[in-house]
N, C-alpha and C positions, 0 to 999 in steps of 0.2 A: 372447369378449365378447358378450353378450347384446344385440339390436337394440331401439332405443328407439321404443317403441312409442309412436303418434301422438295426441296429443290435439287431440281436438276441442273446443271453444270452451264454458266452462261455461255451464249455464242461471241460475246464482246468483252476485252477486255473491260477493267475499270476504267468510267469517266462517261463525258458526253461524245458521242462519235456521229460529226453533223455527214449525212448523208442525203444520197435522191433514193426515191421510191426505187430504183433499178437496183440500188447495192440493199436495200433492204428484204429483195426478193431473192436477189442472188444469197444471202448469210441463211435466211429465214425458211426457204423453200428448197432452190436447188439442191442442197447437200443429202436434202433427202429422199426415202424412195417409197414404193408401195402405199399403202392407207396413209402413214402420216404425209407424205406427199400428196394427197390429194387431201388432207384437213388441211393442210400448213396453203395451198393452194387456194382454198375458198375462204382463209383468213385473211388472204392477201388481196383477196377479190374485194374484199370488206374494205380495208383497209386504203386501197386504190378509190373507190367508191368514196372513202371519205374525203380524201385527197382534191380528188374532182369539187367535189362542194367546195372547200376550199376555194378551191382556184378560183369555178364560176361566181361565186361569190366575190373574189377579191379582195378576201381578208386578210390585213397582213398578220402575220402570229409566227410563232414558235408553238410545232408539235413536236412534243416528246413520247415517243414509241417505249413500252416497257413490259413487263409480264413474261410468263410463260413464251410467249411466242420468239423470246429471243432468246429462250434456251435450248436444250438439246430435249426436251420433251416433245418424244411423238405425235401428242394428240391437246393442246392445249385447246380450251377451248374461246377462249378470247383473245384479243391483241388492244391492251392498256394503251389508250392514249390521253396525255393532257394536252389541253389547250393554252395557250400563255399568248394571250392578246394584254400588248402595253396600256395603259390609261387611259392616255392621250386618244389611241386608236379607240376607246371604248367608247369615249365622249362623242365619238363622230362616225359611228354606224348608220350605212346604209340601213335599208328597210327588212332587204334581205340578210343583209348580212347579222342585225338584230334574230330573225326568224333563225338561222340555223346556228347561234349561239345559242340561243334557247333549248333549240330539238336538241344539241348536244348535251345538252346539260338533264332532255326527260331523259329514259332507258323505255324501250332500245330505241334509239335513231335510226340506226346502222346496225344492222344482227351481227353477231360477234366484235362488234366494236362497243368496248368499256369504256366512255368518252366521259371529259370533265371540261367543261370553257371556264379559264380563271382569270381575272385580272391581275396583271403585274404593275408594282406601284413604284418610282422611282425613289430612289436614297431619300430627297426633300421633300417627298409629298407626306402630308400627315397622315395615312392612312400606315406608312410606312412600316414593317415591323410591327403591326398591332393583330389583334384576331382577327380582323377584316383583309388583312395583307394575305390572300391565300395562293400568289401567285408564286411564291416560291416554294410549292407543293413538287414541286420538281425537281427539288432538291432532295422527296426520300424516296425516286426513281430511282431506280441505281440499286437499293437494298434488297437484298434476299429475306426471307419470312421472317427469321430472326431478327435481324436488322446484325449482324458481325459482320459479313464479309461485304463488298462493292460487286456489282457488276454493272457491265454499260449499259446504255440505252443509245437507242438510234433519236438524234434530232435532225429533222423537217423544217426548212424555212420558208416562209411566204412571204413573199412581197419583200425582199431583201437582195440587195447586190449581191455576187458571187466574193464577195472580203466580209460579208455578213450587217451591210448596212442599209437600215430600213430606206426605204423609198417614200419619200414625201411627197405630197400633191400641194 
């Protein structure tokens, strides 16, 4: 039987709390000081790092931020991220943006970033709710080791209006 490893006290209420990389530095780093401030610092350097590929890549998704790093734990050592790229957008990857779906999906890409690229399948597609549907893997972010209590996570938009609406080309 495996030991249940200890959580510490989330930074976020329960729920999704969509944010910018700025309030995720401000919850996740500022508050603290000494050694965990400079680990919680070079998680965040990590984390910005992956952001950037994002961008220059151009891929639209939903990242969901989770782990340790959004509690009150000193010295975590990674910052849990999923990737939730829609369907539609999978069918129709650039060349690059194929390549760093990929690298996210070896270990490590990114050093202290625990990354997963998944497809999200809409209500009508038949993929829908089946064991291939692993896009709604972001639904047991939020859970503490146990799985009883909720805490949040920080979500990341790409490629989406400020009301939360993807961008078509």
């Amino acid at each position: 039987m495996a030991a249940h490893k200890f959580d510490y006290p989330p930074l976020l209420a329960p729920g999704r709390h969509f944010m910018m990389l700025s309030g995720i530095e401000a919850l996740c780093v500022h508050p603290f000081t000494g050694q965990a401030r400079k680990r919680r610092e070079k998680l965040f350097y990590a984390l910005d790092e992956l952001v950037q590929e994002l961008l220059r890549v151009k891929l639209p998704c939903t990242a969901f931020v989770d782990g340790s790093f959004l509690t009150e734990k000193p010295d975590p050592s990674d910052v849990d991220v999923l990737i939730n790229i829609d369907e539609d957008v999978m069918k129709n990857l650039s060349v690059d943006q194929r390549i760093l779906i990929d690298a996210l999906n070896m270990e490590p890409y990114i050093a202290f970033i625990d990354s997963l690229a998944v497809t999200t399948y809409h209500r009508g597609h038949p993929y829908f709710g089946t064991a291939l549907d692993v896009g709604n893997a972001g639904d047991a972010y939020g859970l503490e080791h146990a799985g009883v209590w909720l805490k949040g996570i920080a979500v990341l938009r790409f490629g989406e209006t400020d009301v939360g609406l993807r961008i078509c080309r």
